[in-house]
C-alpha positions in Angstrom: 34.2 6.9 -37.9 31.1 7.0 -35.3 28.8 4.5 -34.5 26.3 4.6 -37.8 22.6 3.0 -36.8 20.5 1.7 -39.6 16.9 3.6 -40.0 13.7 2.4 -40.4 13.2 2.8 -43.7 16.6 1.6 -44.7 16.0 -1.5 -43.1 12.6 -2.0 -44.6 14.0 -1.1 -48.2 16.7 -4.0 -47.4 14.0 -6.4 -46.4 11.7 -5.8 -49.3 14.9 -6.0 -51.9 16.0 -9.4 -50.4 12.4 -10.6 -50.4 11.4 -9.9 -54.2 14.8 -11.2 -54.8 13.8 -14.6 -53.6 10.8 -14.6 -55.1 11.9 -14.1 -58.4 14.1 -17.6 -57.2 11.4 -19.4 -55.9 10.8 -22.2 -58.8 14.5 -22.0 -60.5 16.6 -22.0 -57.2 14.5 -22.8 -54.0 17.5 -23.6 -51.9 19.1 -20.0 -52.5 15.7 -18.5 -52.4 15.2 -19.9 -48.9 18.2 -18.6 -47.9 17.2 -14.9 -49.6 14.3 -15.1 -47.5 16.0 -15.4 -44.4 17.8 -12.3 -45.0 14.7 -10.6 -45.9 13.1 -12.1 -42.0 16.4 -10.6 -40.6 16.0 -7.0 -41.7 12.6 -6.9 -41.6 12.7 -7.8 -37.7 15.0 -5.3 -37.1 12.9 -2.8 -39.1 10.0 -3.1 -36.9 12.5 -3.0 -33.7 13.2 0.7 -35.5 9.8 1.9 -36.0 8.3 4.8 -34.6 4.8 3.9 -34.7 2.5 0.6 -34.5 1.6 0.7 -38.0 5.4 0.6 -39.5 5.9 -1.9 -36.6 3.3 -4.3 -37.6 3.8 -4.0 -41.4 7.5 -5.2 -40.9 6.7 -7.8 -38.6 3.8 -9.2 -40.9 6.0 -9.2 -44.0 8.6 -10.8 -41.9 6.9 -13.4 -41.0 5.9 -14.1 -44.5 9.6 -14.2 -45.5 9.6 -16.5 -42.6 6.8 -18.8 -44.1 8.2 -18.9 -47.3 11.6 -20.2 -46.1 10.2 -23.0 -44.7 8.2 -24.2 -47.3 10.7 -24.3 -49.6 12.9 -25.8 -47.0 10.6 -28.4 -46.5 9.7 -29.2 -50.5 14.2 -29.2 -50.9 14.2 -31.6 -48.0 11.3 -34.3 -49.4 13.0 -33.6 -53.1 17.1 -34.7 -51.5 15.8 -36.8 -48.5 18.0 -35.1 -46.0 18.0 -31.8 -44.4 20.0 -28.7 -46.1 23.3 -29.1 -44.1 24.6 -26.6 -46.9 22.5 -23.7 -45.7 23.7 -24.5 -42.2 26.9 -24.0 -43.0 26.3 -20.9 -45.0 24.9 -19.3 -41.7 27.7 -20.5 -39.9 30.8 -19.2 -42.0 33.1 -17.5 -39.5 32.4 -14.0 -38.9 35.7 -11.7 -39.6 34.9 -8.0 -37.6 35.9 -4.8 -39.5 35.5 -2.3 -36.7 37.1 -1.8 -32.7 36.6 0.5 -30.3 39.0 3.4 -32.3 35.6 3.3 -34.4 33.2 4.2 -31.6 32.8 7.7 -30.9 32.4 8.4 -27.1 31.0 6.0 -24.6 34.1 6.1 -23.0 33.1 4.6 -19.6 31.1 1.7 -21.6 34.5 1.4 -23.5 36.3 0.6 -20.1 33.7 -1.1 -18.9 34.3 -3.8 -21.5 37.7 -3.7 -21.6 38.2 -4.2 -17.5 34.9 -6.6 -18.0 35.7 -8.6 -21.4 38.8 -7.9 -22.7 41.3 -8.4 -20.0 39.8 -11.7 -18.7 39.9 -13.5 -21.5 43.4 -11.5 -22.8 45.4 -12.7 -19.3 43.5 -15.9 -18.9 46.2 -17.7 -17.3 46.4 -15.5 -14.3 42.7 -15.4 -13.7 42.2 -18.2 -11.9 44.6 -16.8 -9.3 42.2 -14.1 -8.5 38.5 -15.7 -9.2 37.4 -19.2 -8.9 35.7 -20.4 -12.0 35.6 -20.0 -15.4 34.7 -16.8 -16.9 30.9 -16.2 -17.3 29.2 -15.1 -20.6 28.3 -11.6 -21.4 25.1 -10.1 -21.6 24.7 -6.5 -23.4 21.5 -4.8 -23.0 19.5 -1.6 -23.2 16.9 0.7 -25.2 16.5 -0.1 -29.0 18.8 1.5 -31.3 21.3 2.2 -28.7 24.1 0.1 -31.0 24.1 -2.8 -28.6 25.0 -5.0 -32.4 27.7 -2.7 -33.4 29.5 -2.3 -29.6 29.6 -6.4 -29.8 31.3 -6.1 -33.1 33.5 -3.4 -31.8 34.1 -5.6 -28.8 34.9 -9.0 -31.2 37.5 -6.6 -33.4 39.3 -5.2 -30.2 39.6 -8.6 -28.7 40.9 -10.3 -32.1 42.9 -6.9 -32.4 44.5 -7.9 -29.1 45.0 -11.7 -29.4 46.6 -11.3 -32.4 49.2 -9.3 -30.6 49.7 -12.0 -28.6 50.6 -14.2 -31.8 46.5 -15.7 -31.0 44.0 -16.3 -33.8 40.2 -15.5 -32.4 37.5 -17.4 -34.2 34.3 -15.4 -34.1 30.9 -16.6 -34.6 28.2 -14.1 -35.2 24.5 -15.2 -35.8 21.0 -13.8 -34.7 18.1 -15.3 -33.0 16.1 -15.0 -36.4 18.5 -17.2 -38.4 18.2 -19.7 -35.7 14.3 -20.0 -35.1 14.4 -19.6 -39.1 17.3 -23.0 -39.9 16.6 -24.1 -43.0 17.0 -27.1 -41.3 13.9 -26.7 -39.6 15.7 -27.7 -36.6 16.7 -24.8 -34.5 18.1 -26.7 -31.5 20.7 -28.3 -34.0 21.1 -25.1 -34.9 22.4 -24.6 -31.8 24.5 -27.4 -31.2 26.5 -27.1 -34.8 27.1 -23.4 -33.6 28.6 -24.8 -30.3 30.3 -27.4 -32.1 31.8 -25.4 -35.0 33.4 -22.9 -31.5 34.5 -26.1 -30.3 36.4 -27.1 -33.2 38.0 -23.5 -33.2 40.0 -22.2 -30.0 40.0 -19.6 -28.9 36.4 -18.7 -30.2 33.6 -16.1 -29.7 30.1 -16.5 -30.0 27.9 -13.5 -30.2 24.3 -14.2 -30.5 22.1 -10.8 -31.6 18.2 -10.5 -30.1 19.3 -13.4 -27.7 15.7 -12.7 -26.0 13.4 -13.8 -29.1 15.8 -17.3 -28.7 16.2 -17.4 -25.0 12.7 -16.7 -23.5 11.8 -17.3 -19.9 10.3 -21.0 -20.3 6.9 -21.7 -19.8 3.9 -24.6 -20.3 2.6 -22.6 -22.8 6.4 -22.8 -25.5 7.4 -26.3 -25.8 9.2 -25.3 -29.0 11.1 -22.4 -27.3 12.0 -24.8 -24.0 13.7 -26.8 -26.1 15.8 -24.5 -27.6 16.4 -22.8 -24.2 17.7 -26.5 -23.0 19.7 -27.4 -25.8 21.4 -23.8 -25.2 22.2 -24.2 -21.7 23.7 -28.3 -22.8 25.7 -27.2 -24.7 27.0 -24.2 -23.0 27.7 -26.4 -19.5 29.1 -28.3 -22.1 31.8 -26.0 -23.0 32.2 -24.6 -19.6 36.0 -23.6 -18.6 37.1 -24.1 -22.6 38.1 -21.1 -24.3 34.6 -20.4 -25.9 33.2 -17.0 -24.7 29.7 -15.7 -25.1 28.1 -12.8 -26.2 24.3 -12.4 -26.1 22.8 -8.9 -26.9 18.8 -8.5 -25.5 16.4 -5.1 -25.9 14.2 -6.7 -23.3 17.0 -9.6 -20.5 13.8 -9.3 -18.5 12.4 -11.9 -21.2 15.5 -14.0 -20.7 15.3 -17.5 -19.2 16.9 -17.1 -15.6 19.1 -20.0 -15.6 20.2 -18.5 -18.5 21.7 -15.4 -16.9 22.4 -16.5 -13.5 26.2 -16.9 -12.4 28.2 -19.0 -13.8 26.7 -18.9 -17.3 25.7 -15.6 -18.7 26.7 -13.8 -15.6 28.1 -10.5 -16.6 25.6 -8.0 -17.3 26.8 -4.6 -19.3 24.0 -1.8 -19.8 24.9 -0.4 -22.7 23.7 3.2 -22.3 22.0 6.3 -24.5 25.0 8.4 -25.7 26.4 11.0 -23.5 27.2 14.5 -24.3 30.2 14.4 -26.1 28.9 11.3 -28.2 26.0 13.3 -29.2 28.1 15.9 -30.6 30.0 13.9 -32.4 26.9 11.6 -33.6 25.4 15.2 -35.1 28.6 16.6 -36.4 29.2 12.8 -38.5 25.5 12.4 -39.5 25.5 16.2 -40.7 28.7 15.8 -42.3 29.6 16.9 -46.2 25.8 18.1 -46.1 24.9 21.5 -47.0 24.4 23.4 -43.7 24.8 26.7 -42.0 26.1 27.6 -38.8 25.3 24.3 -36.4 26.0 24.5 -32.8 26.9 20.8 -32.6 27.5 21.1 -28.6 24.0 23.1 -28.1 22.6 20.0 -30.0 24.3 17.6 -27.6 22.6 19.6 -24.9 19.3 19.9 -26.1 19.2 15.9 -27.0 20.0 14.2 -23.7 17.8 10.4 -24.3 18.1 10.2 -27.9 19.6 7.3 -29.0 22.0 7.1 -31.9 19.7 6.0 -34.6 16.6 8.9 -33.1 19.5 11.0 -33.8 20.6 10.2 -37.4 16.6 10.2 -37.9 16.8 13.9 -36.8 19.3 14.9 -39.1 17.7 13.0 -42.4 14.4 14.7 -41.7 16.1 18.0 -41.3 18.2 17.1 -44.4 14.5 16.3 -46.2 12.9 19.4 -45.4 14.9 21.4 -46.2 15.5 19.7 -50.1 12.2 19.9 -50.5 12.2 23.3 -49.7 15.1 24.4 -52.0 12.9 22.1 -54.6 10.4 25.0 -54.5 12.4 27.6 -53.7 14.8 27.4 -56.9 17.8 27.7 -54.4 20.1 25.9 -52.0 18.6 26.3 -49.4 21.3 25.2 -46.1 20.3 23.0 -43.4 20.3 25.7 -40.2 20.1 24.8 -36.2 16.7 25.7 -36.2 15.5 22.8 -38.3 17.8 20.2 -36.5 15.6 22.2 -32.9 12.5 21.9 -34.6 12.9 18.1 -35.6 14.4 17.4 -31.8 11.1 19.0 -30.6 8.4 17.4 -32.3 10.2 13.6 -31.9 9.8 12.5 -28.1 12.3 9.9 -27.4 11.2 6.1 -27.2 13.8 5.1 -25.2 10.9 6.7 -22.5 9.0 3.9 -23.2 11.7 1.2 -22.7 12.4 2.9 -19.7 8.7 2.5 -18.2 8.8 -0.9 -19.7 11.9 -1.9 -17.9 11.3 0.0 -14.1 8.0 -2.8 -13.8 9.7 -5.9 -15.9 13.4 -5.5 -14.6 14.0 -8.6 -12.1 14.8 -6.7 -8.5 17.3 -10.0 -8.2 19.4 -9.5 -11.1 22.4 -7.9 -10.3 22.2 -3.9 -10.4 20.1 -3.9 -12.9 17.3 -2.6 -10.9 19.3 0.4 -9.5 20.4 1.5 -13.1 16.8 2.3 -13.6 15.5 3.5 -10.2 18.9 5.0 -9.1 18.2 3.0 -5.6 
């Protein structure tokens, strides 16, 4: 198996399915409907994190915050009609998240890989002798890097090797997944409770992992201007002092950590930064050979491909392949015959998309804080 990145329009088509669902629900079942709408916020967000242009970007965001908007409405007429907020819903997002995938699943990346395990894994796996080497507890863990780099799927990759090696140990890891979405979005309406049942619920649970996806729309730098967002940002950093030197670990994943609240990433909380890179040669290759897999094709230099791609990230590259795949059924539409997919359509497709992880890049040499760690040097090579 290889790392497998979600599309735009897959994503949109998910949203949109969840969102007529709960409409249809709206007047017969307004708690589940809320709940369906949630959903639909969740992949609509990430649709318009996957888009290639402004348009697709601001359609998904619009109709996800309508999904948004209809949530809470309902959440608010289900809280006047019981007299008490919707602790069910709560718990809903907060079942306990059981990984399916570990780093066998993952192809490539082999220095991230070790990164994680020398950086993660063996900290928390030989605990006890730690403290003989490092004062402290161990920090939380920051991924970050370019959209679509699989930044999600590495922290659930991470979550099933860690479990994977407790267990070995005759240890049970309790993992928490949830994203920033479903936590500005509580039913509750209450995001920094939110927050604290998450805590709590790890708390209850040890050893436990928390990973928190798009921790920068949660976690933003605080300012006058947010009281709403300070207080989340607060309530965070409670109840992770809170927790500090129990066997709760933390997992935030960002697009942007320059939007992240400093005292949120500093030492001693959310101090180990990982940049979780494009895909190198050989994961290209692989990447190509899986998304091109069981489809009809002629003759594909998969290394050629690897060489011609360098800062595509995983999902640019499945999005290369499906509009090769495309053109070419169209083609064998009009043609009568079946017509292969060849290396010169997965070329011409490479050549006309221009990688946006060029724009992170720019983004990130002027927004990256000089202070943080290395992250300056990963991008100016200083």
């Amino acid at each position: 198996m290889v790392l497998k990145m979600v599309s735009y329009k897959e994503a949109l088509a998910a949203g949109n399915t969840y969102f007529s669902n709960a409409k249809r629900l709206e007047r017969t079942e307004p708690e589940k409907a809320a709940m369906i709408y949630l959903k639909a916020n969740r992949e609509l967000v990430k649709a318009s994190t996957l888009a290639r242009t402004f348009d697709e970007a601001n359609f998904a965001m619009n109709k996800a915050e309508e999904a948004k908007t209809r949530a809470k409405k309902l959440t608010k007429k289900e809280t006047m009609h019981n007299g008490e907020s919707n602790n069910s819903a709560l718990e809903m997002l907060l079942e306990e998240y059981i990984p399916n995938t570990t780093f066998s699943d993952v192809a490539g990346m082999d220095d991230l890989k070790h990164t994680l395990e020398v950086s993660v894994i063996q900290p928390i796996i030989y605990r006890d002798l730690y403290p003989l080497y490092a004062k402290g507890s161990i920090d939380g863990f920051l991924l970050f890097g370019p959209p679509g780099c699989g930044k999600t799927y590495f922290a659930k990759a991470l979550a099933g090797e860690l479990k994977k090696q407790l267990e070995k140990n005759g240890e049970e890891l309790h993992i928490y997944k949830i994203s920033a979405a479903e936590i500005l979005n509580s039913l509750v309406g209450e995001s920094e409770k939110m927050v604290k049942k998450l805590f709590d619920e790890a708390k209850k649970h040890k050893p436990s992992l928390i990973i928190i996806d798009e921790a920068d729309s949660l976690l933003k730098t605080r300012n006058d201007k947010t009281d709403y967002a300070s207080r989340i940002v607060n309530q965070f950093l409670s109840c992770y002092d809170d927790v500090r030197g129990e066997e709760i670990y933390i997992i935030l994943t960002s697009n942007f950590p320059w939007e992240l609240d400093p005292a949120v990433v500093r030492r001693g909380r959310i101090g180990n930064h990982i940049y979780v890179s494009l895909p190198d040669k050989s994961a290209r290759e692989k990447l190509f050979e899986h998304f091109l897999h069981e489809l009809n094709v002629s003759k594909i230099n998969y290394k050629q491909l690897a060489e011609i791609s360098e800062g595509y990230t995983p999902a640019e590259i499945e999005s290369i392949c499906r509009a090769a795949g495309l053109y070419k059924f169209h083609k064998s539409i009009k043609s009568g015959k079946k017509e292969p997919i060849t290396q010169k359509d997965i070329e011409r497709e490479i050549a006309e998309k221009k990688p946006m992880s060029e724009m992170w890049f720019e983004i990130a040499e002027k927004k990256m804080p000089k202070h943080y760690n290395n992250w300056y040097n990963i991008f100016t090579g200083e």
